[in-house]
C-alpha positions in Angstrom: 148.2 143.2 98.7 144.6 143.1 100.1 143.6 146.6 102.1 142.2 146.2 105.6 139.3 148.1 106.1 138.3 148.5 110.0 135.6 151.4 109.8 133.4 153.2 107.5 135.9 156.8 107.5 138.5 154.2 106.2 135.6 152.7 103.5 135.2 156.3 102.7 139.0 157.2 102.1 139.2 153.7 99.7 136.7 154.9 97.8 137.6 158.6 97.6 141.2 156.7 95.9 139.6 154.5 93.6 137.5 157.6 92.0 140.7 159.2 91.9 142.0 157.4 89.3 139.0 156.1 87.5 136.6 157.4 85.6 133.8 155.2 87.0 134.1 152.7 90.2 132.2 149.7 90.2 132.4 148.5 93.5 131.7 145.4 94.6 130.8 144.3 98.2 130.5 140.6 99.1 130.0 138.6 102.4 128.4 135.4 103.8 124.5 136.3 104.6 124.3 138.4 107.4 127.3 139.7 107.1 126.3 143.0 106.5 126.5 143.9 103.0 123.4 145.5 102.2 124.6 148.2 105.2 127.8 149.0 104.1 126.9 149.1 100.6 123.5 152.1 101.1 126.0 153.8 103.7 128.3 154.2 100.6 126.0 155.0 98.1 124.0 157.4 100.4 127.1 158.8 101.9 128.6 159.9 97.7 124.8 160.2 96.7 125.8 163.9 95.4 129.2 163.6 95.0 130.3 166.4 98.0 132.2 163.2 99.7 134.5 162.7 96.8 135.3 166.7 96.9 133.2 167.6 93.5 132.8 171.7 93.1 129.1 171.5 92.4 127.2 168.6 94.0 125.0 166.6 91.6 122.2 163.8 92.0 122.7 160.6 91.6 126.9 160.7 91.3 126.3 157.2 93.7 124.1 154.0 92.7 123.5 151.3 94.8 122.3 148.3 92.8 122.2 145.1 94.3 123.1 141.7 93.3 119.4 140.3 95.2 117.7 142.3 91.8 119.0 139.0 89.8 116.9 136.3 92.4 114.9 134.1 89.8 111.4 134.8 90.7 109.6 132.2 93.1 107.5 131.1 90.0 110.7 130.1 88.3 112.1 128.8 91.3 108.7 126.3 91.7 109.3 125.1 88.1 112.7 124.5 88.4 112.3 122.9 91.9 114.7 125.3 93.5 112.3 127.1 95.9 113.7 125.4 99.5 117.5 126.4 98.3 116.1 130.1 97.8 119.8 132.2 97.5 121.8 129.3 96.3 124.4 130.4 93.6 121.8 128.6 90.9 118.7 130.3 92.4 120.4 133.8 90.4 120.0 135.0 87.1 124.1 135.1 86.8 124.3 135.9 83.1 122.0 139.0 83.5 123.2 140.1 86.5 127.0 140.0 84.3 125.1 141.7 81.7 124.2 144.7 83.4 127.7 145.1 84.8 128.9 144.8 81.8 127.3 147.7 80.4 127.7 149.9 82.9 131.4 149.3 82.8 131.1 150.0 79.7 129.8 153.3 79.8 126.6 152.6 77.7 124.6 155.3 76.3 121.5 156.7 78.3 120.5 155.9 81.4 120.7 151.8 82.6 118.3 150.3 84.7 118.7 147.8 87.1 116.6 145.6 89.0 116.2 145.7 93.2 114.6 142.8 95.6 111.7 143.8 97.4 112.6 142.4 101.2 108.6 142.6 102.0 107.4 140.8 98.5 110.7 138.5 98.8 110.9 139.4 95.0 112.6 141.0 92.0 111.5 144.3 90.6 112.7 145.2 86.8 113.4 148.7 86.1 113.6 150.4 89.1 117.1 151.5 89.5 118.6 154.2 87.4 122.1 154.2 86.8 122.9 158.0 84.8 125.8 159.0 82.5 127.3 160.3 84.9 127.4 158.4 87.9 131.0 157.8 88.9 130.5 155.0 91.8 128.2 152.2 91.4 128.1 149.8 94.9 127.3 146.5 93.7 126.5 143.5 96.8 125.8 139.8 96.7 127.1 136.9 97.3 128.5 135.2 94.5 130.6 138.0 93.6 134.1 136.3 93.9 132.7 132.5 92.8 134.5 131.6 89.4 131.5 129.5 88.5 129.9 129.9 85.0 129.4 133.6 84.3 130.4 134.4 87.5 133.7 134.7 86.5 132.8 137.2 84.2 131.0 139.1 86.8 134.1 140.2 88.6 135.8 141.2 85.7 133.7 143.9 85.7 134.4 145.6 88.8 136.6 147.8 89.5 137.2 146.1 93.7 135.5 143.5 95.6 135.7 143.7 99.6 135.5 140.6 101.2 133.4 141.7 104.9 134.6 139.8 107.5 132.2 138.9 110.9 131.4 137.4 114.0 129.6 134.0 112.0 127.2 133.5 115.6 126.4 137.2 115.1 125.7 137.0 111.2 123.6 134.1 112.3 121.8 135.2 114.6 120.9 138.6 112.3 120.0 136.0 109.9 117.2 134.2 112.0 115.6 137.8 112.7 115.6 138.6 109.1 113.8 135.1 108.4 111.8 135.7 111.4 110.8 139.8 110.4 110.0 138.5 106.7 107.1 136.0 107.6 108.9 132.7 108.3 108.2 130.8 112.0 111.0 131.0 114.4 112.2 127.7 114.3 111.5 127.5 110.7 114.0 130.5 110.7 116.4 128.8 112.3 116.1 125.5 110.0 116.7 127.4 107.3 119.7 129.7 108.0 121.5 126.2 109.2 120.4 124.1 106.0 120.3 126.9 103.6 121.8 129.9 104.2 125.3 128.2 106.1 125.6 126.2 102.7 125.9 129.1 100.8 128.4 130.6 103.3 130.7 128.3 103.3 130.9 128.5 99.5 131.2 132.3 99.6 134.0 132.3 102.7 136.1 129.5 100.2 136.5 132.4 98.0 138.0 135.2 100.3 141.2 135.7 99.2 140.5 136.6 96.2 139.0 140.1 97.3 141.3 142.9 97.3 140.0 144.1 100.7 139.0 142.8 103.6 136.2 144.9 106.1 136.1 144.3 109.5 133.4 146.9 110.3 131.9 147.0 114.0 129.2 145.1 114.6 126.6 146.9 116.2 127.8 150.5 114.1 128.0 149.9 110.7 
């Protein structure tokens, strides 16, 4: 039965159940662009950062990760070569066996601390090595888009989480976020606006085609994440 999320106490309480009864969470958070992933997923992380949210005695760094899927983006040197720049975010402009590697081992449980990559929004590019996931952290949020796609190693991608939520909203809204983002990381308004509607609506039509396989569904407020 897929759980209906409808605000961030409720997010909160889903999480506080899955930790219950597993060791480590691997949660995963997926959404057409502009849905608000990345939000949901840093509220989470920050909000068990030290545990004292999921009711610990003695509160300890780093019991929360937050590693994105954006860390796996092909570099735009890779992207030239293989003539992928324009479709930047396309389910082939990702490192997807990597990005299942690293979920792999921290599903795991591998020895010594992991690290995973993050996306620098100003450089509009990967940087190795600079999230660390410790022993001991109990819930890893995990965002992207492709989570739920059952292309190629994506399949094996969500095998490795514990949950995927599905968030759900307003698609003039997510749009309109999406040309200020474009707009706020260098590109010209109208180029912007070319590119969420030949780019970024192509992937989210592939993403939204694989909703109902998530095993919740968040429909968070817009304007209060």
């Amino acid at each position: 039965m897929v759980v209906n999320i409808a605000n961030l106490e409720e997010a909160k309480d889903r999480v506080r159940e899955l930790l219950e009864s597993n060791e480590r969470v691997i949660l995963g958070i997926v959404g057409a662009p502009g849905a608000g992933k990345s939000t949901l997923a840093q509220l989470l992380a920050e909000a068990f950062e030290d545990g004292s949210e999921a009711g610990i005695a003695e509160p300890v760094d780093h019991f929360a990760a937050w590693v994105p899927m954006d860390g796996y983006h092909l570099a735009d040197v890779e992207l030239k070569r293989l003539g992928r720049l324009q479709r930047k975010g396309a389910i082939d402009t990702f490192d997807a066996r990597g990005y299942r590697s690293l979920l792999q081992r921290i599903h795991k449980g591998e020895d010594g601390v992991i690290y995973a990559p993050m996306f620098e929004r100003d450089l509009e590019q990967p940087l190795a090595g600079a999230i660390p996931v410790f022993p001991w952290t109990r819930l890893v949020v995990t965002e992207g888009n492709y989570l739920l796609d059952e292309a190629d190693a994506w399949k094996d991608v969500r095998a490795a989480m514990t949950e995927v939520w599905y968030v759900d909203v307003d698609d003039d809204l997510r749009r309109e976020r999406l040309v200020e983002r474009h707009i706020q990381f260098g590109k010209a308004p109208e180029r912007a606006r070319k590119w969420v509607m030949e780019v970024d609506e192509i992937n989210a039509r592939r993403i939204a085609a694989c909703r109902d396989r998530a095993d919740a569904t968040v429909e968070l407020p817009p304007l209060n994440l």
